[in-house]
DRENMI-916155 format. One record per residue (C-alpha): residue number from 0; chain; x, y negated, z. Coordinates in steps of 0.5 Angstrom, whole numbers, plus 500, padded with zeros to 3 digits. Layout:
DRENMI-916155
+-------+------+-----+-----+-----+
: torke : fipa :   u :   v :   w :
+-------+------+-----+-----+-----+
:   NUM :    A :   X :   Y :   Z :
...
+-------+------+-----+-----+-----+
***
This chain:
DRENMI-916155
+-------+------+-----+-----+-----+
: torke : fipa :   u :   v :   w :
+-------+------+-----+-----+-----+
:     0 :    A : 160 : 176 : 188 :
:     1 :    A : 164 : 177 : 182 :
:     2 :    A : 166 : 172 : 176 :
:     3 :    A : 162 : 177 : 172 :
:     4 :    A : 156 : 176 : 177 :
:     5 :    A : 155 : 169 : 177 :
:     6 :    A : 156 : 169 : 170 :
:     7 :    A : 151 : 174 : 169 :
:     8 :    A : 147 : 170 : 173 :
:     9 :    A : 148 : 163 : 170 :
:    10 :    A : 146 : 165 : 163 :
:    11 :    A : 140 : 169 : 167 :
:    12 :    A : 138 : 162 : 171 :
:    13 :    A : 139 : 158 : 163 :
:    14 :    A : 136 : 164 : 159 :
:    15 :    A : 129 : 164 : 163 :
:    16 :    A : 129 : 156 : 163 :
:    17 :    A : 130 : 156 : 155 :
:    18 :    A : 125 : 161 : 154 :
:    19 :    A : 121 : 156 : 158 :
:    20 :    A : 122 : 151 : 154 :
:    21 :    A : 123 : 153 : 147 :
:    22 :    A : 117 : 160 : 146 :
:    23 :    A : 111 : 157 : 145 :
:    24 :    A : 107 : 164 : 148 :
:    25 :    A : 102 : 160 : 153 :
:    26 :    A : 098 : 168 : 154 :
:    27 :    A : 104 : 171 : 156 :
:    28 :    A : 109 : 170 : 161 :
:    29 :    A : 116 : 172 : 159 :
:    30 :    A : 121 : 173 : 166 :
:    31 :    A : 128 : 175 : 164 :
:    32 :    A : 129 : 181 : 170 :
:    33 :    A : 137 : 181 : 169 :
:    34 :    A : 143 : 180 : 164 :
:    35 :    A : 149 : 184 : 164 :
:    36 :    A : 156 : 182 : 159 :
:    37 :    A : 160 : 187 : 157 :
:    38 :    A : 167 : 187 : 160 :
:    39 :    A : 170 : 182 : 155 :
:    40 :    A : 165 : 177 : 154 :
:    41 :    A : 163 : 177 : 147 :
:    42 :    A : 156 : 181 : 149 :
:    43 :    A : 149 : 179 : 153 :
:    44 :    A : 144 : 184 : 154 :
:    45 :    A : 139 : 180 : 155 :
:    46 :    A : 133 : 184 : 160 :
:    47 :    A : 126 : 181 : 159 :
:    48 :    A : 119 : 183 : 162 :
:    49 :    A : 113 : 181 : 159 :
:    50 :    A : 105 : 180 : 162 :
:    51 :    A : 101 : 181 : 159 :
:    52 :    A : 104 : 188 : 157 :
:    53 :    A : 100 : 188 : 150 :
:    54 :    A : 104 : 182 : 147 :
:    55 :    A : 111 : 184 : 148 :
:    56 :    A : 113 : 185 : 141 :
:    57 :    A : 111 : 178 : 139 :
:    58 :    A : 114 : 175 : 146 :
:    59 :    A : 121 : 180 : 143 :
:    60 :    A : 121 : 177 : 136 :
:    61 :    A : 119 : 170 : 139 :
:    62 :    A : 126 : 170 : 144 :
:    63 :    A : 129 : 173 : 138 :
:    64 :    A : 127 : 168 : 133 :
:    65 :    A : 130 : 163 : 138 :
:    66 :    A : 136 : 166 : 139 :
:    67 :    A : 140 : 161 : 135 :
:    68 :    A : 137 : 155 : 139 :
:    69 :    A : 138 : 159 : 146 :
:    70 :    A : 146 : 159 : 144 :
:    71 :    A : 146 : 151 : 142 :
:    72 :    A : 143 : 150 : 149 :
:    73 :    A : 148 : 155 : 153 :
:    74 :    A : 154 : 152 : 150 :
:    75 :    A : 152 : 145 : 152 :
:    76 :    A : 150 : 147 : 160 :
:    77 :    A : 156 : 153 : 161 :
:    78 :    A : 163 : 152 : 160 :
:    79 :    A : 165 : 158 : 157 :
:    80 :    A : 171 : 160 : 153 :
:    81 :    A : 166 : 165 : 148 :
:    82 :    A : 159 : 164 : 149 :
:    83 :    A : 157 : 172 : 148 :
:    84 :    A : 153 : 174 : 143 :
:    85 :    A : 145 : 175 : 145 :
:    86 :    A : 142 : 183 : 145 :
:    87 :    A : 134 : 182 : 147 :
:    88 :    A : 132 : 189 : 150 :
:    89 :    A : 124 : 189 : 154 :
:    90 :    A : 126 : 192 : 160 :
:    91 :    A : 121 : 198 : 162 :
:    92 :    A : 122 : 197 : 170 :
:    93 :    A : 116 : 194 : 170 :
:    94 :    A : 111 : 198 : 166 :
:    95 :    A : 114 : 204 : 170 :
:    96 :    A : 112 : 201 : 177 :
:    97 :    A : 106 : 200 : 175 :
:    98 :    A : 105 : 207 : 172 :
:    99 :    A : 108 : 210 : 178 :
:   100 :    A : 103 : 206 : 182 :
:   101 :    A : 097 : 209 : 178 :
:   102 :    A : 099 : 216 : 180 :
:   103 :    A : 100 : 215 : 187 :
:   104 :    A : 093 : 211 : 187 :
:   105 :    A : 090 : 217 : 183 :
:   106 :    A : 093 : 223 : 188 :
:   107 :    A : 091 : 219 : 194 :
:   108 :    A : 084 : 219 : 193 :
+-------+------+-----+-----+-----+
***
């Protein structure tokens, strides 16, 4: 695994505890699916799915509300020389699986 990797890992693993502990959203599950840094570490996309599919713009504005407190958190548990700036985007994997899975259950029959 690459430096890069495990970095990505790490703030996934902090990222989906703080979402636990800091958004208060107890309708929803929010699951971070992945994070991805660019190169020079000044950014983090941050991927998250969310379930109920109907609350992902509130459980979104809910993550991006609390990004400045995410960032306190991080700085205190990573040992990182610049903790990259946070991008919250929804991740469509899990809405696409499921689409595709109502179409093939739809042909079968």
């Amino acid at each position: 695994m690459s430096r890069m990797d495990q970095i990505n890992e790490q703030l996934a693993q902090e990222l989906a505890r703080l979402i636990n502990e800091l958004v208060e959203m107890p309708d929803a599950l929010i699951t971070v699916t992945r994070v991805k840094c660019s190169a020079n570490l000044r950014e983090a996309t941050v991927m998250i799915s969310v379930l109920p599919d109907n609350k992902t713009g509130t459980a979104l504005s809910q993550v991006k509300k609390q990004n400045s407190n995410f960032i306190k958190h991080l700085n205190k548990r990573l040992v990182l020389k610049n903790m990259p700036r946070l991008r919250w985007q929804i991740d469509p994997t899990e809405r696409k699986a499921e689409e595709l899975e109502q179409a093939i259950k739809n042909n079968v029959r």
